[in-house]
C-alpha positions as CSV (number, residue, x, y, z in Angstrom):
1,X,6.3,89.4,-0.3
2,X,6.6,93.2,-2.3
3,X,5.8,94.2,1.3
4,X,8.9,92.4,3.3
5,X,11.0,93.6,0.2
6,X,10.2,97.3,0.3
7,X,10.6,97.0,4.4
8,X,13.7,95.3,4.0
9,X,15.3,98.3,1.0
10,X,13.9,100.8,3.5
11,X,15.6,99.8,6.7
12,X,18.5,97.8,5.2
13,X,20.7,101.5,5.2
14,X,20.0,102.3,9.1
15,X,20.9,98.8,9.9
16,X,24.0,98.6,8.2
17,X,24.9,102.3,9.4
18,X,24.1,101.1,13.0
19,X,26.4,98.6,12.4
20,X,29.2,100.1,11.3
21,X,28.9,103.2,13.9
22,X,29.2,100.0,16.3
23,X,32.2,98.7,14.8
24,X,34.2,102.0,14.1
25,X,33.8,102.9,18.0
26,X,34.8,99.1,18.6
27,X,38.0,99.9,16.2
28,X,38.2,103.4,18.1
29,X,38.6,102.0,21.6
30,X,40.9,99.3,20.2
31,X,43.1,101.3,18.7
32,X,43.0,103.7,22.3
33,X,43.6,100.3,24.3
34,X,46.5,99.7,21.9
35,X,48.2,103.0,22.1
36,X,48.1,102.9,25.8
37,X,49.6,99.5,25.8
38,X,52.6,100.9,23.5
39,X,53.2,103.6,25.9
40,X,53.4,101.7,28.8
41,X,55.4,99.1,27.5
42,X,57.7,102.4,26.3
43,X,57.8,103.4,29.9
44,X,59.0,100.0,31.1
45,X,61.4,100.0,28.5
46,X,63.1,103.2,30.1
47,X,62.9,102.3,33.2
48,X,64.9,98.9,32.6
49,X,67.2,100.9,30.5
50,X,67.6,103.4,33.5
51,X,68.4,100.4,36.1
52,X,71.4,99.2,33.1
53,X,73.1,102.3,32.9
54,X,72.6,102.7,36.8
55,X,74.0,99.5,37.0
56,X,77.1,100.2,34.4
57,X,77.7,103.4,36.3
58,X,78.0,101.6,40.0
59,X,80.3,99.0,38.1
60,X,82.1,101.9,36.3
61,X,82.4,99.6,33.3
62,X,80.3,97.6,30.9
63,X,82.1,94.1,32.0
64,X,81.1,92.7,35.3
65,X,82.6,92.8,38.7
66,X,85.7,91.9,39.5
67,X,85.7,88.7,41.7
């Protein structure tokens, strides 16, 4: 039983520093995945706003067509 104790006091800090190196690049490439989903919903954000004023422009008014 001493035995299993000491083995487990000994390796207990490389397992739980395995397992947070594991985690922190799992938060890493999260927060990567994250960023380039903010920027691309940026980009289609300007490109919508781009087709409005285009759209404002070929109207030449905010209101809508005459009919």
């Amino acid at each position: 039983m001493a035995q299993f104790v000491r083995n487990l006091v000994e390796k207990t800090p490389a397992l739980v520093n395995g397992i947070g190196s594991s985690v922190w690049n799992y938060l890493l490439e999260l927060c990567v995945c994250l960023k380039e989903a903010v920027l691309n919903g940026l980009v289609a954000t300007e490109v919508l706003m781009w087709f409005y004023v285009g759209e404002i422009i070929g109207k030449r008014g905010i209101i809508g067509y005459d009919v």
